[in-house]
N, C-alpha and C positions, 0 to 999 in steps of 0.2 A: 504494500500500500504506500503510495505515496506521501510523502513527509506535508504534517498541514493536513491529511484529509482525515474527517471524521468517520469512522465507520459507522454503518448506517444501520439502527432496529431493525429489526425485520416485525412483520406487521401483527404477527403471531406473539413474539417476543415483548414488542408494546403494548401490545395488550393485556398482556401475565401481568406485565409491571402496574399496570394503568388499576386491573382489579386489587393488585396486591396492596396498592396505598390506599383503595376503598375499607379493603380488610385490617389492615393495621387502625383501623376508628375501633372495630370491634370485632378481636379476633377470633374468637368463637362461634363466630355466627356466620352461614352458609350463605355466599355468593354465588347465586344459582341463573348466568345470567345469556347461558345459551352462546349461539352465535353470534358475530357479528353481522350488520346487515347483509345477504349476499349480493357483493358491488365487486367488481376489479380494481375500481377508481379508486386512489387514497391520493392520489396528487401530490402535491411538491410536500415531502414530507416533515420540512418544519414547517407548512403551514396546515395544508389539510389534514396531511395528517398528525398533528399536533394538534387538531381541533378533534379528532375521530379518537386520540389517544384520552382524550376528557369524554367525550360522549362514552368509553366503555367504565369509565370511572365511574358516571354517572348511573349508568347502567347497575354499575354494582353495589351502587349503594340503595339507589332504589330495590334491588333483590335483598340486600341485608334488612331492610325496614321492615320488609314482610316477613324476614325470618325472627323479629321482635314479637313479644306479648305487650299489649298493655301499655302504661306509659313508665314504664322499665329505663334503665340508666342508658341500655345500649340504644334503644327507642329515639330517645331526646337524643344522645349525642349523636348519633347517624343524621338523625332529621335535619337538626343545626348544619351539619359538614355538607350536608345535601343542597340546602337553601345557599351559604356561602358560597359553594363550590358553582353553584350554577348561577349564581349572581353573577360571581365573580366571569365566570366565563361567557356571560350573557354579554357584558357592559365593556369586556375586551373584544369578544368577538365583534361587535358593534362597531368600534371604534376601529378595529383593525381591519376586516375585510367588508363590512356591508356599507359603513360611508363612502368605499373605494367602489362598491358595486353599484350604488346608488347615482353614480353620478353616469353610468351608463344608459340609454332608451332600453338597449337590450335586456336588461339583467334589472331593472329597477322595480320590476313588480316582485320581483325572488326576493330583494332586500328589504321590501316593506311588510311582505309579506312574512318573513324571519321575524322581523323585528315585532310585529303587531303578535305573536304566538309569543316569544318571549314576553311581552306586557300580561299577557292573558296568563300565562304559566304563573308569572310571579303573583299574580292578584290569587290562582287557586291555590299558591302556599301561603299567601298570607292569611287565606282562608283554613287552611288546615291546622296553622299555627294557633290562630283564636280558638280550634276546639280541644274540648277536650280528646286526648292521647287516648284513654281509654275506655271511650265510650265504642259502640259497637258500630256506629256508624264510622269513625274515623277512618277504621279501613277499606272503604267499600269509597268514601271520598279518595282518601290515598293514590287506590287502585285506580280510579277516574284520571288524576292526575298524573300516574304515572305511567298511562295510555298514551294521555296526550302527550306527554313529553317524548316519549318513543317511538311516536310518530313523528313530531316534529322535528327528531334526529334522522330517524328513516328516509324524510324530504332531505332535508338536508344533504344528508351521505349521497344520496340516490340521484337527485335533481339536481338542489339550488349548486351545490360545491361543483360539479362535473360543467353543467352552463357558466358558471362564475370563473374560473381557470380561464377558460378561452375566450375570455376577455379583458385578462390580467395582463400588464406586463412588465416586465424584469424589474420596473421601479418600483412595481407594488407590489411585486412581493418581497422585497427588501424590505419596503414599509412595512407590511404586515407582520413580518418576520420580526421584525426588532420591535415594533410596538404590541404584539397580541402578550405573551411572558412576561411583559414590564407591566402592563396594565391587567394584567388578571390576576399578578398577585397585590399591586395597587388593589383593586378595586375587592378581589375577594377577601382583604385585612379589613377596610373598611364597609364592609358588608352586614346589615342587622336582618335579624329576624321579627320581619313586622307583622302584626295581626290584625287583620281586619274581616270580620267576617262578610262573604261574599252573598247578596242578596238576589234571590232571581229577581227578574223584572215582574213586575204586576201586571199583571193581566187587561188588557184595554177592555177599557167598559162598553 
């Protein structure tokens, strides 16, 4: 290998790593979190995939929450790591590659459309945070949300990231590259877990 080059994860291996920092929150408990999407795509791999290495992260903690009872230590501190981590990754990703895709005709309904799921997501944890942990409904909301979130990485993987590439270039992935890691841990330190319970709409009269 040439002198200066970093050898490269392999995508398998990213992944072990990606579930195993979910599991170091609480190591006892069974990350059961299947495949990853089936794509070929992982893309320039400090960017995309460096985004795909968070989505299995997330993946795995959402699997660890359902291996929780009740509102248990492992329960709360999962939950908390879950909320930060994807704050955190919501408000870098943002910053780093959907303002770059926004400013495209081609790509800009992909980054509004990212982005409006991400507002929705956070509004159904700040929802799940105001309930109680151990009431029996909690998990069946839980479950809700962490549908939606697994879909909204499924687009992502599958669609938005595969169209968003081919219309990147080399400056912006430099950008994205040097700013997504600086602002995600930025942004996932200053990260809280907010409660607000979430209201259907009423019904028109």
């Amino acid at each position: 290998m040439a002198a200066g080059k970093k050898a490269r994860t392999s995508p398998k291996a990213a992944k072990a790593a990606a579930v195993a920092k979910a599991k170091a929150v609480a190591p006892d408990r069974a990350a059961r979190i299947g495949s990853t999407p089936a794509t070929k795509f992982r893309g320039n791999p400090d960017v995309f995939g460096r985004l795909v290495e968070d989505h299995d992260k997330h993946r795995a903690l959402f699997a660890l929450i359902g291996d929780t009872v009740g509102k248990s230590p492992d329960r709360v501190r999962l939950f908390t790591e879950l909320v930060h981590e994807i704050k955190g990754h919501a408000a870098a990703e943002e910053q780093a590659l959907w303002s770059t895709v926004l400013r495209n005709p081609e790509t800009t309904e992909d980054a509004r459309h990212a982005v409006a799921e991400h507002k929705e997501i956070d509004e159904m944890f700040a929802d799940l945070a105001a309930r109680d942990m151990a009431s029996p409904g909690w998990l069946r909301r839980f479950a809700a949300t962490r549908e939606k979130y697994l879909h909204h990485i499924r687009e992502e993987e599958q669609e938005q990231f595969v169209a968003a590439e081919k219309h990147l270039s080399k400056t912006d992935i430099r950008h994205m590259r040097s700013v997504f890691n600086r602002r995600k841990g930025e942004e996932k330190a200053g990260a809280k877990v907010e409660k607000k319970i979430k209201l259907k709409p009423e019904a028109s009269s």
